[in-house]
C-alpha positions in Angstrom: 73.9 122.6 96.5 76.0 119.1 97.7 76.0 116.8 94.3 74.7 113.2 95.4 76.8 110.4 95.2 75.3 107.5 93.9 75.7 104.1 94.7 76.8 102.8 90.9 79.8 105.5 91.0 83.1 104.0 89.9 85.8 104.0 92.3 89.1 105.1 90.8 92.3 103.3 91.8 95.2 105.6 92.5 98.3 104.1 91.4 100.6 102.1 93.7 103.4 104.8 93.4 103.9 108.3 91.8 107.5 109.7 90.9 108.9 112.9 91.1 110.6 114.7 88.1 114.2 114.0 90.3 113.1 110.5 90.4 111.4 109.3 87.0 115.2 110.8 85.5 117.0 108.9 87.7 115.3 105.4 87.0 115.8 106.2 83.5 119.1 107.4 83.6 118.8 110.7 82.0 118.8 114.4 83.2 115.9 115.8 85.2 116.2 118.8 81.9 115.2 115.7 79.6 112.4 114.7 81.7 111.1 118.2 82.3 110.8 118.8 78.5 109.3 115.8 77.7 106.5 116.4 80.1 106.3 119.9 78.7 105.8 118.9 75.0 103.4 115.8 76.5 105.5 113.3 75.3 105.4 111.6 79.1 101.6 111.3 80.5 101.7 112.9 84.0 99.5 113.7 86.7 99.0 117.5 88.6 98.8 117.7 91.8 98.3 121.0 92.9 101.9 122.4 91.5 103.5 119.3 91.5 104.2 117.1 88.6 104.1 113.4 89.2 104.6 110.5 86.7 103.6 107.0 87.1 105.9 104.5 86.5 104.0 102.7 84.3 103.6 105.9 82.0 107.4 106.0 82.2 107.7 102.6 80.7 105.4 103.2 78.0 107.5 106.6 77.0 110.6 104.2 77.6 109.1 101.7 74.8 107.6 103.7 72.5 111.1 105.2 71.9 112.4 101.1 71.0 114.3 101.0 67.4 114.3 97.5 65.9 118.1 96.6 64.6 118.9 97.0 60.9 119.2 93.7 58.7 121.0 93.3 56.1 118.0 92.7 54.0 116.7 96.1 55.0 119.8 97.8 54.2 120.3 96.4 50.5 116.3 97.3 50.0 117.3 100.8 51.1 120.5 100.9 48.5 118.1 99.9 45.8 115.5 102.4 46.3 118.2 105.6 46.1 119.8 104.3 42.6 
């Protein structure tokens, strides 16, 4: 039985570009190794297709941010001193 496709269906938008494992570690200037392991423990959103891997460059970003470290004060470090005495 052929499912029915109604007319109030959303249409998905694809995104604009996909990247390859080669090329998501090259924009980001690390090894295609780093890349592959961060897909494998999920830490990288990717999409299947078929056998291939490929990440969207906007999921990159994200995984790029989410990784940001604000810089230490000096306020910060002194509350840090005072908590280990």
């Amino acid at each position: 039985m052929a499912k029915r496709i109604t007319q109030n269906a959303p249409v998905l938008k694809l995104p604009a570009e996909l990247l390859t494992i080669e090329e998501a570690a090259s924009r980001i200037g690390m090894s295609v190794r780093y890349v592959r392991r961060a897909v494998a423990e999920r830490q990288i959103a990717f999409h299947r297709l078929g056998r291939s891997i490929r990440i969207d460059p906007a999921d990159l970003a994200a995984f790029v941010h989410a990784g940001r470290v604000e810089p230490m004060t000096a306020e910060t470090v002194w509350r840090g001193l005072r908590s280990v005495a």
